[in-house]
SEFIZA-3560 file (N, C-alpha, C; in Angstrom, 3 decimals):
REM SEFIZA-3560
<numar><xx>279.162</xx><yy>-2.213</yy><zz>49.152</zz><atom>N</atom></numar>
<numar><xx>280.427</xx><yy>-1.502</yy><zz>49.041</zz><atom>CA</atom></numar>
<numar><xx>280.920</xx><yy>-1.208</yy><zz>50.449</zz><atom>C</atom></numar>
<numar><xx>282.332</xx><yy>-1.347</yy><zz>50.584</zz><atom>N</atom></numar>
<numar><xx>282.416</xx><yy>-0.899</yy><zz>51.643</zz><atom>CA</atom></numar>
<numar><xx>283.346</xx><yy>-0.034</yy><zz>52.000</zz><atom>C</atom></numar>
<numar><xx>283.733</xx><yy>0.648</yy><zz>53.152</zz><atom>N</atom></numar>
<numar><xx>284.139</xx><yy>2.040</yy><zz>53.383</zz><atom>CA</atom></numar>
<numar><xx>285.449</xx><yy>2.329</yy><zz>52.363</zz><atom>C</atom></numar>
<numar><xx>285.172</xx><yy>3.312</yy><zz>51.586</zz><atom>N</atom></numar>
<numar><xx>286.338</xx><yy>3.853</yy><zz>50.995</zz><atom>CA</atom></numar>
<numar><xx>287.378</xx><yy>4.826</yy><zz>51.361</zz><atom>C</atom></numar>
<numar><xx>288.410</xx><yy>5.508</yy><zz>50.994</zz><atom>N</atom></numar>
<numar><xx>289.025</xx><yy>6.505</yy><zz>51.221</zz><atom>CA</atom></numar>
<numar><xx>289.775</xx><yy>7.191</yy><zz>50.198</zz><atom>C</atom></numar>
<numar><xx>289.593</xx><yy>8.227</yy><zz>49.912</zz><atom>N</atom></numar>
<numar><xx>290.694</xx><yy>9.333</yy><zz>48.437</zz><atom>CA</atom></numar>
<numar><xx>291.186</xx><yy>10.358</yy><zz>49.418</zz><atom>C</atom></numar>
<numar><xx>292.708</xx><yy>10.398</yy><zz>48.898</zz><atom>N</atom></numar>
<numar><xx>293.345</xx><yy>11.504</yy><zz>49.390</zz><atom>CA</atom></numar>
<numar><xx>294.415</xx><yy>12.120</yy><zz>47.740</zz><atom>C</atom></numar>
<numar><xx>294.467</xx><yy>13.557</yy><zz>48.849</zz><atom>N</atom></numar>
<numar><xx>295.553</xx><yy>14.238</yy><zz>48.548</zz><atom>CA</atom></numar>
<numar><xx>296.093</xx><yy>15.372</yy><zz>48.856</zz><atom>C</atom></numar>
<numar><xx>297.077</xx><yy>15.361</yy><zz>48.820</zz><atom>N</atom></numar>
<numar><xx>297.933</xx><yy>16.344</yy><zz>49.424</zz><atom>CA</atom></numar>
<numar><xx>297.769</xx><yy>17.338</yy><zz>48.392</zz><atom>C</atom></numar>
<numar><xx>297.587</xx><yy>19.126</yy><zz>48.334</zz><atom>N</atom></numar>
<numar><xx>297.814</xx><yy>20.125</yy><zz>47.689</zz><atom>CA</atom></numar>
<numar><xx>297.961</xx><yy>21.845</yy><zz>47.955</zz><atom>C</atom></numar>
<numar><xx>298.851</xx><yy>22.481</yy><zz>48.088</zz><atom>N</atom></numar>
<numar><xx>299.597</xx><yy>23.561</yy><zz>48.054</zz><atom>CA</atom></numar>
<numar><xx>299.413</xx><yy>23.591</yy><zz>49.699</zz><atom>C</atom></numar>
<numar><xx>299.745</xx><yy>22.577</yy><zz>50.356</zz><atom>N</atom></numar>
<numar><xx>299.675</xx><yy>22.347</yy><zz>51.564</zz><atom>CA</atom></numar>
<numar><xx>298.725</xx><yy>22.029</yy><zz>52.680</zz><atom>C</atom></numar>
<numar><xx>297.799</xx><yy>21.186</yy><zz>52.243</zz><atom>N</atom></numar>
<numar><xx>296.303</xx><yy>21.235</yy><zz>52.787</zz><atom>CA</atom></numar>
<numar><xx>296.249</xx><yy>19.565</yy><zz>52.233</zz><atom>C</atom></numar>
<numar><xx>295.809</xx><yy>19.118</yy><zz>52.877</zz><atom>N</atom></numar>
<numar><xx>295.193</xx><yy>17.486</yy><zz>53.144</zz><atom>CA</atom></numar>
<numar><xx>293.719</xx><yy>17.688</yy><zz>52.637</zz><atom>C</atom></numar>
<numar><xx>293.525</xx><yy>17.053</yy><zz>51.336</zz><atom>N</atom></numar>
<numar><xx>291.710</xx><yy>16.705</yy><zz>51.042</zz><atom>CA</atom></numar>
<numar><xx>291.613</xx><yy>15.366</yy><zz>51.029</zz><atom>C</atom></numar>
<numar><xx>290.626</xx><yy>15.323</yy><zz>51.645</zz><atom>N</atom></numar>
<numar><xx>289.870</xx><yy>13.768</yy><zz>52.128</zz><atom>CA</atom></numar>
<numar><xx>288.674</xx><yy>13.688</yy><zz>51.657</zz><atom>C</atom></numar>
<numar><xx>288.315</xx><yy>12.540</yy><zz>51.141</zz><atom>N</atom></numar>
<numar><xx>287.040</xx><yy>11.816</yy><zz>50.804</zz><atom>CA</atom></numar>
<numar><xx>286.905</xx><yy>10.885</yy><zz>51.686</zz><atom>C</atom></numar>
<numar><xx>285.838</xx><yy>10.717</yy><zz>52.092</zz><atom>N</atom></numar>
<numar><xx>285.484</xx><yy>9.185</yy><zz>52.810</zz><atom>CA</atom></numar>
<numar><xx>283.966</xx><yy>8.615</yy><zz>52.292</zz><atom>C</atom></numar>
<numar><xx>284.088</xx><yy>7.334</yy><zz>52.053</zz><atom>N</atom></numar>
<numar><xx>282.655</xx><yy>7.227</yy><zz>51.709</zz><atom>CA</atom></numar>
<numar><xx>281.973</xx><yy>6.379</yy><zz>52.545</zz><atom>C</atom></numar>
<numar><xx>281.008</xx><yy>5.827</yy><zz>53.378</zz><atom>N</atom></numar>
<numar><xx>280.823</xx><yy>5.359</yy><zz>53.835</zz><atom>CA</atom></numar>
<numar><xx>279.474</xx><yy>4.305</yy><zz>53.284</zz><atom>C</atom></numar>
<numar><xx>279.617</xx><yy>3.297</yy><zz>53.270</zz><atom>N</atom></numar>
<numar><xx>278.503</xx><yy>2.142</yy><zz>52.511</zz><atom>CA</atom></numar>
<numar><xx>277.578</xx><yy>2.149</yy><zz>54.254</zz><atom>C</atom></numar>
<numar><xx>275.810</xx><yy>1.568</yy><zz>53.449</zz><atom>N</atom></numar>
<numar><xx>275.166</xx><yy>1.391</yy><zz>54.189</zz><atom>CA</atom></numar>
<numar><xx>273.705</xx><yy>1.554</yy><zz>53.133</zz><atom>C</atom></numar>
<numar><xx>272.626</xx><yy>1.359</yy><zz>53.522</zz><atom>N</atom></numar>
<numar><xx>271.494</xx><yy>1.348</yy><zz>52.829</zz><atom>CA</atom></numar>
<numar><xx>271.607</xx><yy>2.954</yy><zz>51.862</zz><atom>C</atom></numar>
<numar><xx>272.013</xx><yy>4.146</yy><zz>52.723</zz><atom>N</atom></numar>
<numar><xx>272.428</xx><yy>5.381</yy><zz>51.919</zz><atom>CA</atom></numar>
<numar><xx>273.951</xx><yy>5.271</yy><zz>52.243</zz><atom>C</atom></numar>
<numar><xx>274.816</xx><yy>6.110</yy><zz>50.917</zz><atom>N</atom></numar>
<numar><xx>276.186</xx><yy>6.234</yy><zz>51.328</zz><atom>CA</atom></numar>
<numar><xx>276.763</xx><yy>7.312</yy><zz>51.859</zz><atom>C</atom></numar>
<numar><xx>276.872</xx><yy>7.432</yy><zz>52.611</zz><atom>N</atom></numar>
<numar><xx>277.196</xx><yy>9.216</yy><zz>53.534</zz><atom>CA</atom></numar>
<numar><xx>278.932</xx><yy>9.201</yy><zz>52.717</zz><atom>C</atom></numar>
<numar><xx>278.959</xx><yy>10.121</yy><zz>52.225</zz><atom>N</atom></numar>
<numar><xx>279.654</xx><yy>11.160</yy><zz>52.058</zz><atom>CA</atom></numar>
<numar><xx>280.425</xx><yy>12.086</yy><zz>52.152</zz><atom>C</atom></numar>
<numar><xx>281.712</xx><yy>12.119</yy><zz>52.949</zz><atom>N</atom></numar>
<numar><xx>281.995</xx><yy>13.278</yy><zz>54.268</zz><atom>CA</atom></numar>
<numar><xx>283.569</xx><yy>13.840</yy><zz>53.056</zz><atom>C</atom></numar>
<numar><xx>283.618</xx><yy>15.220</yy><zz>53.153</zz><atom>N</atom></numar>
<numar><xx>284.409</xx><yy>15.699</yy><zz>52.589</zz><atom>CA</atom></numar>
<numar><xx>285.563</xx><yy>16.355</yy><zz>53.578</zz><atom>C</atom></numar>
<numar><xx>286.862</xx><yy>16.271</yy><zz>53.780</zz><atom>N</atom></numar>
<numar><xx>287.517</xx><yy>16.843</yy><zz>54.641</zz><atom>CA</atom></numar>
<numar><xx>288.949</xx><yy>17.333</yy><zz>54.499</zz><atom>C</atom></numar>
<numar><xx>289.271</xx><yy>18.541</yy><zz>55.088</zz><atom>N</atom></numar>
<numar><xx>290.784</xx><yy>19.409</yy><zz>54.728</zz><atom>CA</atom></numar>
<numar><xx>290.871</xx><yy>19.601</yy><zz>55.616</zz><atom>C</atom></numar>
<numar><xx>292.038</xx><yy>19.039</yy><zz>55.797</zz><atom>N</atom></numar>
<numar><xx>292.781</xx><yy>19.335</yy><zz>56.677</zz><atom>CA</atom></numar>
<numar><xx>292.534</xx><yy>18.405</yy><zz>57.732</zz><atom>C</atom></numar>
<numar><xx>291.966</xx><yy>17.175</yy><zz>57.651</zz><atom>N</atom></numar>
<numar><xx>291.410</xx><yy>16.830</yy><zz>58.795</zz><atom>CA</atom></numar>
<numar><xx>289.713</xx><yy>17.120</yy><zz>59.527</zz><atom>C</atom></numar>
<numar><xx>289.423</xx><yy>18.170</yy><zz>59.097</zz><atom>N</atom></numar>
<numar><xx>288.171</xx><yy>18.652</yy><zz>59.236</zz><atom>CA</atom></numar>
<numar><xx>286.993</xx><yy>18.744</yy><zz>58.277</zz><atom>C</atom></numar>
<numar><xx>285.894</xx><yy>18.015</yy><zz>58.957</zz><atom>N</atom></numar>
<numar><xx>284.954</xx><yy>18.095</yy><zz>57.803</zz><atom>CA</atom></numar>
<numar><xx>284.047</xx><yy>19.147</yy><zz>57.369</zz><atom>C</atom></numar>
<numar><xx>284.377</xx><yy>19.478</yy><zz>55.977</zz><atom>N</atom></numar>
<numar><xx>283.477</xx><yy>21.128</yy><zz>55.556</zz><atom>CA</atom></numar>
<numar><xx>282.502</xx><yy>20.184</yy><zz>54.771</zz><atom>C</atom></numar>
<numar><xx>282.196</xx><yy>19.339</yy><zz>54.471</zz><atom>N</atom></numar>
<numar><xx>280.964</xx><yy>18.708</yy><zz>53.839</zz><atom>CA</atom></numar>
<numar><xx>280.248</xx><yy>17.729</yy><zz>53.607</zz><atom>C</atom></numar>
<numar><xx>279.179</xx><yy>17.648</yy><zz>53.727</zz><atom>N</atom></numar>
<numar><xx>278.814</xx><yy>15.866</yy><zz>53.631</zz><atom>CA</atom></numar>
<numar><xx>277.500</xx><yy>15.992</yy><zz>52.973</zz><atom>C</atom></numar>
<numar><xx>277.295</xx><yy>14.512</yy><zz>52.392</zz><atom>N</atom></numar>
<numar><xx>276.091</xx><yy>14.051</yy><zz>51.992</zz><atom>CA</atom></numar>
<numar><xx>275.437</xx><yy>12.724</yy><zz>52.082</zz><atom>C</atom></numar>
<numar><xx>274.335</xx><yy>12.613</yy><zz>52.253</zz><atom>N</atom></numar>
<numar><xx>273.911</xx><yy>10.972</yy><zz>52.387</zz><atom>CA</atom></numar>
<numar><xx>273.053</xx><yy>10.485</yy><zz>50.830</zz><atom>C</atom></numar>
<numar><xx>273.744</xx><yy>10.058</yy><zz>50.357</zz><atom>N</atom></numar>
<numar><xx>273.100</xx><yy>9.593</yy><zz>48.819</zz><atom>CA</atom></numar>
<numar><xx>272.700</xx><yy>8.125</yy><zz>48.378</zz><atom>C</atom></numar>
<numar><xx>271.607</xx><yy>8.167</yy><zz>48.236</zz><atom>N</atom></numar>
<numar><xx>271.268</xx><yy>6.634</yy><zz>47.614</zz><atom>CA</atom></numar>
<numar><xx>270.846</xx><yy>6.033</yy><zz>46.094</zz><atom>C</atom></numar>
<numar><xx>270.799</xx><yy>7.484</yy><zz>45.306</zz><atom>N</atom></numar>
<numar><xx>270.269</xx><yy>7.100</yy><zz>43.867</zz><atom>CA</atom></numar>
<numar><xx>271.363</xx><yy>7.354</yy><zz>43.208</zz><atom>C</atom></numar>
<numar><xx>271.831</xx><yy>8.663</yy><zz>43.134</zz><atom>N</atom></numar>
<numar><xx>272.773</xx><yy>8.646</yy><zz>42.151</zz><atom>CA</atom></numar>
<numar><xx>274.217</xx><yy>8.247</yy><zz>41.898</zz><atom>C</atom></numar>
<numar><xx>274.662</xx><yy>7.894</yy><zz>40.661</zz><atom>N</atom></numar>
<numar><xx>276.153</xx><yy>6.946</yy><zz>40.135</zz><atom>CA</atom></numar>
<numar><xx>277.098</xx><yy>8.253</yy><zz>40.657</zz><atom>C</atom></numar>
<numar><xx>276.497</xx><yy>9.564</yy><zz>40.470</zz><atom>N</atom></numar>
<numar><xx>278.056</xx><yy>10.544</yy><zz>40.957</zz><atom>CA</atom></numar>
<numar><xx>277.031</xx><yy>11.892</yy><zz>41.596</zz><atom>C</atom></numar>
<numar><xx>278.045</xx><yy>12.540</yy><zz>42.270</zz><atom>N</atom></numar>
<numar><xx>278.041</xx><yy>13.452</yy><zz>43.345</zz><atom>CA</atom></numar>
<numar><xx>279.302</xx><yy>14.218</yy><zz>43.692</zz><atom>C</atom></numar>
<numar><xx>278.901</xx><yy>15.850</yy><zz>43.461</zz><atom>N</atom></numar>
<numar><xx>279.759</xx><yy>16.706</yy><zz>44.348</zz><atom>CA</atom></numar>
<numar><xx>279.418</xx><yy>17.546</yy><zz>45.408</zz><atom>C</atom></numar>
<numar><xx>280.971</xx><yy>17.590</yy><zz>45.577</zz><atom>N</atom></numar>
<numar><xx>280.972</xx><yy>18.190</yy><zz>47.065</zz><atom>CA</atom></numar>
<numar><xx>281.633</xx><yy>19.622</yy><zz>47.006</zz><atom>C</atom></numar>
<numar><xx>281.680</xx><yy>20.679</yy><zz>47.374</zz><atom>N</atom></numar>
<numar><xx>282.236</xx><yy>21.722</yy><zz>47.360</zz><atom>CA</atom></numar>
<numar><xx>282.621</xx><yy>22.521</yy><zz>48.948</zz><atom>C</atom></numar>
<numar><xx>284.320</xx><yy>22.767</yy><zz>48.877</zz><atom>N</atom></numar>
<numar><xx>285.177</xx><yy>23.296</yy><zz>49.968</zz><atom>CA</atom></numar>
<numar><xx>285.868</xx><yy>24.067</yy><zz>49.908</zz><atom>C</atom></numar>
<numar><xx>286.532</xx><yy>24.881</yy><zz>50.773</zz><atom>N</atom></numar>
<numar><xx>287.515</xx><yy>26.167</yy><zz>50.354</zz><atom>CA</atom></numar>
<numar><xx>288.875</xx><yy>25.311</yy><zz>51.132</zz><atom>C</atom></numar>
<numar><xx>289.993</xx><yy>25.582</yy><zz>50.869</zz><atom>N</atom></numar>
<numar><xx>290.894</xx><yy>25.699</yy><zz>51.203</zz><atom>CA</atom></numar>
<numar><xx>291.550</xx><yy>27.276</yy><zz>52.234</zz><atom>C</atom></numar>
<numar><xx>291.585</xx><yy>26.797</yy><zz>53.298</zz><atom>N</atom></numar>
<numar><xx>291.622</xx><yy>27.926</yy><zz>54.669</zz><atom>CA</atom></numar>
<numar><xx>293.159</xx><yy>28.515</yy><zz>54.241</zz><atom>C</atom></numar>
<numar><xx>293.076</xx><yy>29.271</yy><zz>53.197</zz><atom>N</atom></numar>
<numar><xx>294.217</xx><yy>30.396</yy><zz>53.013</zz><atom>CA</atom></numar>
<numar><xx>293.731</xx><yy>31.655</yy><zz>53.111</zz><atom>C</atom></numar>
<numar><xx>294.801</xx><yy>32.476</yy><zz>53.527</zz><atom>N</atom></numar>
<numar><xx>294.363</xx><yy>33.893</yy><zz>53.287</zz><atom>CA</atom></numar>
<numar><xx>293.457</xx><yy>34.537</yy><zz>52.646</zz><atom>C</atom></numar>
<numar><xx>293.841</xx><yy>33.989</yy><zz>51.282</zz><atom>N</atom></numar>
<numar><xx>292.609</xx><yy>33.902</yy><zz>50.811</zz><atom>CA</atom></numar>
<numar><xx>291.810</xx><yy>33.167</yy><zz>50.146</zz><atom>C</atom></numar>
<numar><xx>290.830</xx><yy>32.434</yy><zz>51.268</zz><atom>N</atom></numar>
<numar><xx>290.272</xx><yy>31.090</yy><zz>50.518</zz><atom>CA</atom></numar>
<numar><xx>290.046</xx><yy>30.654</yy><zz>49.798</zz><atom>C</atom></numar>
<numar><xx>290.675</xx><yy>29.330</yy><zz>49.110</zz><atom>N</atom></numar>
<numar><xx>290.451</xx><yy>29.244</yy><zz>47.426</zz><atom>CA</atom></numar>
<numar><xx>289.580</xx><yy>27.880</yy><zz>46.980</zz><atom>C</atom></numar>
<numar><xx>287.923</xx><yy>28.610</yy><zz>47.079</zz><atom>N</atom></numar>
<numar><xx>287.323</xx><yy>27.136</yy><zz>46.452</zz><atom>CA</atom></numar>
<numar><xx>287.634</xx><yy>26.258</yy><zz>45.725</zz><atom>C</atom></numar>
<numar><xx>286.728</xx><yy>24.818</yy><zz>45.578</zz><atom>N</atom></numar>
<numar><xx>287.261</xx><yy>23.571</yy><zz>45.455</zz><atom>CA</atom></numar>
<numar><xx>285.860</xx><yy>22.836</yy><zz>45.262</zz><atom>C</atom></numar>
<numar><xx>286.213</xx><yy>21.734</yy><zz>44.383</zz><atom>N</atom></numar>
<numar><xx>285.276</xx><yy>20.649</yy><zz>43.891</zz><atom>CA</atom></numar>
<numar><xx>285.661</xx><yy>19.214</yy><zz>44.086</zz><atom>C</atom></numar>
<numar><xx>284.929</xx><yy>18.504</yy><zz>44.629</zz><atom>N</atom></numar>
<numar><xx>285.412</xx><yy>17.238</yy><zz>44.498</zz><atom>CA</atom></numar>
<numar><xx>284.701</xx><yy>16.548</yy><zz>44.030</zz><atom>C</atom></numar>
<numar><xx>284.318</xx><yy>15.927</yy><zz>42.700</zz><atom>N</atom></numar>
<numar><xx>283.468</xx><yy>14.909</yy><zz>42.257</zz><atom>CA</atom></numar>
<numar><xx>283.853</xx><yy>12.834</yy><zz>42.220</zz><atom>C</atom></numar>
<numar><xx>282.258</xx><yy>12.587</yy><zz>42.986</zz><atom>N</atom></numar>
<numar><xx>282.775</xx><yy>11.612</yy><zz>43.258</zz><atom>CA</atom></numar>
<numar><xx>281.645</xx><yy>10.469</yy><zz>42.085</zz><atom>C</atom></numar>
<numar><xx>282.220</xx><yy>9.648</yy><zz>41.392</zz><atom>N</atom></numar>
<numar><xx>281.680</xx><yy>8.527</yy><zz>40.313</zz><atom>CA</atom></numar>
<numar><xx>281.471</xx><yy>7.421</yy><zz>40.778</zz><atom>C</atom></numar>
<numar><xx>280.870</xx><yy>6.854</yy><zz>39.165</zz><atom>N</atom></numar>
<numar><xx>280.347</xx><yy>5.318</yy><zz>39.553</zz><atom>CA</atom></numar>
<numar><xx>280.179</xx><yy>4.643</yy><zz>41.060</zz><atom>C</atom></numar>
<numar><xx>279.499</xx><yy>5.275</yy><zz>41.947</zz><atom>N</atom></numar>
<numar><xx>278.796</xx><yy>4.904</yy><zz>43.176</zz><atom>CA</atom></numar>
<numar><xx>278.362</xx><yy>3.502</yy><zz>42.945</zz><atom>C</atom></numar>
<numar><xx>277.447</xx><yy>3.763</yy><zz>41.855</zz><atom>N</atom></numar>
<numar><xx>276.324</xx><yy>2.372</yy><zz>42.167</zz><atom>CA</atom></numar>
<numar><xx>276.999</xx><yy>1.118</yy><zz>41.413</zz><atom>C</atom></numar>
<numar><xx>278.289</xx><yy>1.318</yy><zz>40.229</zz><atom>N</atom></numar>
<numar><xx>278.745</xx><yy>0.607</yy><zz>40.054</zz><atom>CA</atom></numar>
<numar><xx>279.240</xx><yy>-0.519</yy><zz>40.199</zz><atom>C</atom></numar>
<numar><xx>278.696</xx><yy>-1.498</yy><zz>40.300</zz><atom>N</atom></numar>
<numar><xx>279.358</xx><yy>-2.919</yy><zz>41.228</zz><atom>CA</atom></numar>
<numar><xx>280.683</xx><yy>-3.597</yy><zz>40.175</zz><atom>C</atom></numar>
<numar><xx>280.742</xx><yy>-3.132</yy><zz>38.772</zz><atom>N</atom></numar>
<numar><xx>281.660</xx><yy>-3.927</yy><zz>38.672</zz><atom>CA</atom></numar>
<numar><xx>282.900</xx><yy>-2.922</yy><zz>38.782</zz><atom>C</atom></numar>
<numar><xx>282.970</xx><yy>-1.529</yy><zz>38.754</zz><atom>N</atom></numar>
<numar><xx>283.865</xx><yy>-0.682</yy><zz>39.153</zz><atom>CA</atom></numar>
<numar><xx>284.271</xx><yy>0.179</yy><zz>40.370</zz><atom>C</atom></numar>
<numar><xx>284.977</xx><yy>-0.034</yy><zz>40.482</zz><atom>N</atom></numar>
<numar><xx>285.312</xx><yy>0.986</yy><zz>41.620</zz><atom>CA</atom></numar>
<numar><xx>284.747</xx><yy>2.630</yy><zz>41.620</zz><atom>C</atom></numar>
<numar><xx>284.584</xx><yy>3.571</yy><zz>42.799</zz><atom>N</atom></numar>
<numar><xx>284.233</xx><yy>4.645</yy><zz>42.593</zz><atom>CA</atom></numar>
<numar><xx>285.820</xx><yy>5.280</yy><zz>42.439</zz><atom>C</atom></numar>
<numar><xx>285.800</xx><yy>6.385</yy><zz>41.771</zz><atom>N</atom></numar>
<numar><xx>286.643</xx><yy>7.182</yy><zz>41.362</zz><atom>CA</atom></numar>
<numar><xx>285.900</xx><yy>8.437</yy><zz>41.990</zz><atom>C</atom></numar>
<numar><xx>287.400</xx><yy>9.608</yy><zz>41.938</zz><atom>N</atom></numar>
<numar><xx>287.424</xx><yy>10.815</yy><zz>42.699</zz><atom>CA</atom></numar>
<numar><xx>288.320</xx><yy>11.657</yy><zz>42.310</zz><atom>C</atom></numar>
<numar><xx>287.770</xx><yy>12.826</yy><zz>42.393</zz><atom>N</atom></numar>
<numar><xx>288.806</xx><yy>13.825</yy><zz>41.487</zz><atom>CA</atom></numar>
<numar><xx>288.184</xx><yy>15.328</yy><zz>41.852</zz><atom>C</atom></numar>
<numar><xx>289.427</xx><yy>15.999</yy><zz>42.154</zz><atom>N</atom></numar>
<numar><xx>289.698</xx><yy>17.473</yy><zz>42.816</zz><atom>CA</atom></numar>
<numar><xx>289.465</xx><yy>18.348</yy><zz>41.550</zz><atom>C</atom></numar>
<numar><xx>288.608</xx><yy>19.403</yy><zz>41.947</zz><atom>N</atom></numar>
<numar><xx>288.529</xx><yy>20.471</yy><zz>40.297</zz><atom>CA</atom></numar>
<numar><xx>288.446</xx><yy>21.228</yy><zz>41.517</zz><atom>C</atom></numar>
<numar><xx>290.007</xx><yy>22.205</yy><zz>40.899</zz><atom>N</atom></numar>
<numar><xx>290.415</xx><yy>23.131</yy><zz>41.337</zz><atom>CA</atom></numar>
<numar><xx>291.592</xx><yy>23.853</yy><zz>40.454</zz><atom>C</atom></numar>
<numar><xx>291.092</xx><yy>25.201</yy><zz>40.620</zz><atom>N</atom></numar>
<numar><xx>292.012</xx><yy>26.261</yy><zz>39.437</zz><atom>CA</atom></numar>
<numar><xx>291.971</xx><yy>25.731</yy><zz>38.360</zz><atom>C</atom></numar>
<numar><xx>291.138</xx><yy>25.208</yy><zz>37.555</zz><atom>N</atom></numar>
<numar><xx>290.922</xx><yy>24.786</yy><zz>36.183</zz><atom>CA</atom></numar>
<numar><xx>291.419</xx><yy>23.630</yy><zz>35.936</zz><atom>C</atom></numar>
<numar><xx>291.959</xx><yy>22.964</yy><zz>36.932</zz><atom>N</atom></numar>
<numar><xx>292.640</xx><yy>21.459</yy><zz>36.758</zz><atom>CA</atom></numar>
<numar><xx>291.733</xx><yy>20.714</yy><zz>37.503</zz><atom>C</atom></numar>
<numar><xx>291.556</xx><yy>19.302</yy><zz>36.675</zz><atom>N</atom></numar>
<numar><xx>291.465</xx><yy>18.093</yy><zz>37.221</zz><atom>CA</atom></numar>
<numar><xx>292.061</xx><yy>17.256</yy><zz>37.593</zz><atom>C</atom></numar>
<numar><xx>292.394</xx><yy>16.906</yy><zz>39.471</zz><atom>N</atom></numar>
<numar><xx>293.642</xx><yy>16.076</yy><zz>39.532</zz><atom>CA</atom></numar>
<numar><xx>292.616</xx><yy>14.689</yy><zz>40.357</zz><atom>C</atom></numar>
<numar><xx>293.275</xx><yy>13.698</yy><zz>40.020</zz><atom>N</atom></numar>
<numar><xx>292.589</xx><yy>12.488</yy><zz>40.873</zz><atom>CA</atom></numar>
<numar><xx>293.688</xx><yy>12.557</yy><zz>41.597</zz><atom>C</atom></numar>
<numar><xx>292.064</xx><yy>11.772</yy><zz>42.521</zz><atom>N</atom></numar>
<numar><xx>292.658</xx><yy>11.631</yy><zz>44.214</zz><atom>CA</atom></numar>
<numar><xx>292.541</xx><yy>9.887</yy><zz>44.405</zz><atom>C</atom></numar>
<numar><xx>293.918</xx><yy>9.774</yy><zz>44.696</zz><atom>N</atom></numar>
<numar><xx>293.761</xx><yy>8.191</yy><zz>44.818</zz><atom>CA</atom></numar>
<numar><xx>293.235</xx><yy>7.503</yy><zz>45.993</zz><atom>C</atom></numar>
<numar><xx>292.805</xx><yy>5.973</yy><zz>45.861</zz><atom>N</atom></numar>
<numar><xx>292.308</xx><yy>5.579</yy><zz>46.751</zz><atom>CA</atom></numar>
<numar><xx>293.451</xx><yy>5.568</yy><zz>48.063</zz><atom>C</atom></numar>
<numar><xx>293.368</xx><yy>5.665</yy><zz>49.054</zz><atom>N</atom></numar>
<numar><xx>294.259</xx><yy>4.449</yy><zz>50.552</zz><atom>CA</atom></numar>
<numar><xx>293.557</xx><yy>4.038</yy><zz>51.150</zz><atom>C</atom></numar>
<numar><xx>293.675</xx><yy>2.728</yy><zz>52.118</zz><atom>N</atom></numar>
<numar><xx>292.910</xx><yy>2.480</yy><zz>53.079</zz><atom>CA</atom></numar>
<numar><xx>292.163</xx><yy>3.212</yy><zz>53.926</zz><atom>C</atom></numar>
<numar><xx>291.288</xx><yy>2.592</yy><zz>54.368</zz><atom>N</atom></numar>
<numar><xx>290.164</xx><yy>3.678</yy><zz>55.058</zz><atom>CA</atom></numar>
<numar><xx>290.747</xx><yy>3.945</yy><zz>56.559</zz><atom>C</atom></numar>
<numar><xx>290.269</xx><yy>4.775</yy><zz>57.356</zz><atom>N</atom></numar>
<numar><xx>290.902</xx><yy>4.690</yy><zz>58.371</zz><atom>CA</atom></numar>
<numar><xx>289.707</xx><yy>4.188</yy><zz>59.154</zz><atom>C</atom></numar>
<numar><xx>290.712</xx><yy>3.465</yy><zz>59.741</zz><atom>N</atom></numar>
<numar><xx>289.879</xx><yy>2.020</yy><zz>61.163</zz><atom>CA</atom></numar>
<numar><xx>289.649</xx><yy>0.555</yy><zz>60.423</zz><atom>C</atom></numar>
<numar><xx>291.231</xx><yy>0.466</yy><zz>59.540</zz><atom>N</atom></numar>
<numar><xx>291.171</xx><yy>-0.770</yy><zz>59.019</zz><atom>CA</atom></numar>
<numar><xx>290.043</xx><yy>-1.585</yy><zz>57.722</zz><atom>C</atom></numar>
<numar><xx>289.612</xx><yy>-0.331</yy><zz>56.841</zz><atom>N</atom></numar>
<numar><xx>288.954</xx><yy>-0.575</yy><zz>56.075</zz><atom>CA</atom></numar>
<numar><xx>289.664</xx><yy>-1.121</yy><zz>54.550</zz><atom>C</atom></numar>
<numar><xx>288.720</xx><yy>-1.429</yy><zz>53.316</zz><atom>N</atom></numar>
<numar><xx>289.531</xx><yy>-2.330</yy><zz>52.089</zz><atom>CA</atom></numar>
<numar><xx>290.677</xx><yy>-1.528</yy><zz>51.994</zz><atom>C</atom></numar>
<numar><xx>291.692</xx><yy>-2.373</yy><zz>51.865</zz><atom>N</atom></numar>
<numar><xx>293.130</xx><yy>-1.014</yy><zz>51.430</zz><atom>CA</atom></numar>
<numar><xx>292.786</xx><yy>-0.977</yy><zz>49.765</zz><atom>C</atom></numar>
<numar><xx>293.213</xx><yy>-0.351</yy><zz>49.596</zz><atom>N</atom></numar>
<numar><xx>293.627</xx><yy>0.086</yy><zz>48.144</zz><atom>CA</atom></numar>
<numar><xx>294.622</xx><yy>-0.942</yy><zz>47.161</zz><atom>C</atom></numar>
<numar><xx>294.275</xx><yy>-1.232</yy><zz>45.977</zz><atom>N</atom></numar>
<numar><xx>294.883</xx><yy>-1.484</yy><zz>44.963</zz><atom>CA</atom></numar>
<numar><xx>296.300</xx><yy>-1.572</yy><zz>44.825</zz><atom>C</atom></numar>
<numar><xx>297.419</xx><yy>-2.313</yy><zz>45.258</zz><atom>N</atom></numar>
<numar><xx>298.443</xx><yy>-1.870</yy><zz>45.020</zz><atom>CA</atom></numar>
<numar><xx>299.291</xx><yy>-1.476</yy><zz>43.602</zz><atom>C</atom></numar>
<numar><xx>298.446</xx><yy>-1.960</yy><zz>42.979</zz><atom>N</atom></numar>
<numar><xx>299.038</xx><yy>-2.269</yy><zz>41.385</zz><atom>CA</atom></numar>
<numar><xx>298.301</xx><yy>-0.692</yy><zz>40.709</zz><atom>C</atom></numar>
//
């Protein structure tokens, strides 16, 4: 697999996924640009990550990430926050990695 990327924009704050392929897949979670979390995982199909959003008053956040080991699917990603589940779509990775799906 190789390097992925999920974004999204929400109540003004940039969340980032990045995944990075390699014998383990590191993991890096980031708002705003900055990374509040990471993991290096090699067994399991899904994994979360947990972040606050830097407001007044900080408002935790989930990001669960799927089908990892999946080869015939793509991994999927999705924000649980305030009782909603919103997916975060793929874009290209940054430093010229697979772009994303246009369709």
């Amino acid at each position: 697999m190789s390097d992925r990327h999920f974004h999204v924009d929400h109540a003004g704050h940039s969340i980032s996924v990045e995944i990075h392929s390699g014998h383990a897949r590191e993991i890096e979670l980031l708002v705003d640009g900055k990374e509040v979390g990471s993991r290096r995982e090699r067994a399991s199909d899904a994994v979360e990550l947990t972040g606050e959003l830097p407001d007044d008053v900080p408002q935790p956040f989930t990001v669960r990430v799927e089908r990892l080991r999946h080869r015939a699917h793509d991994p999927a990603c999705t924000l649980l926050l305030d009782g909603e589940e919103i997916a975060m779509p793929e874009r290209p990775a940054v430093g010229g990695g697979r772009p994303a799906n246009p369709f």
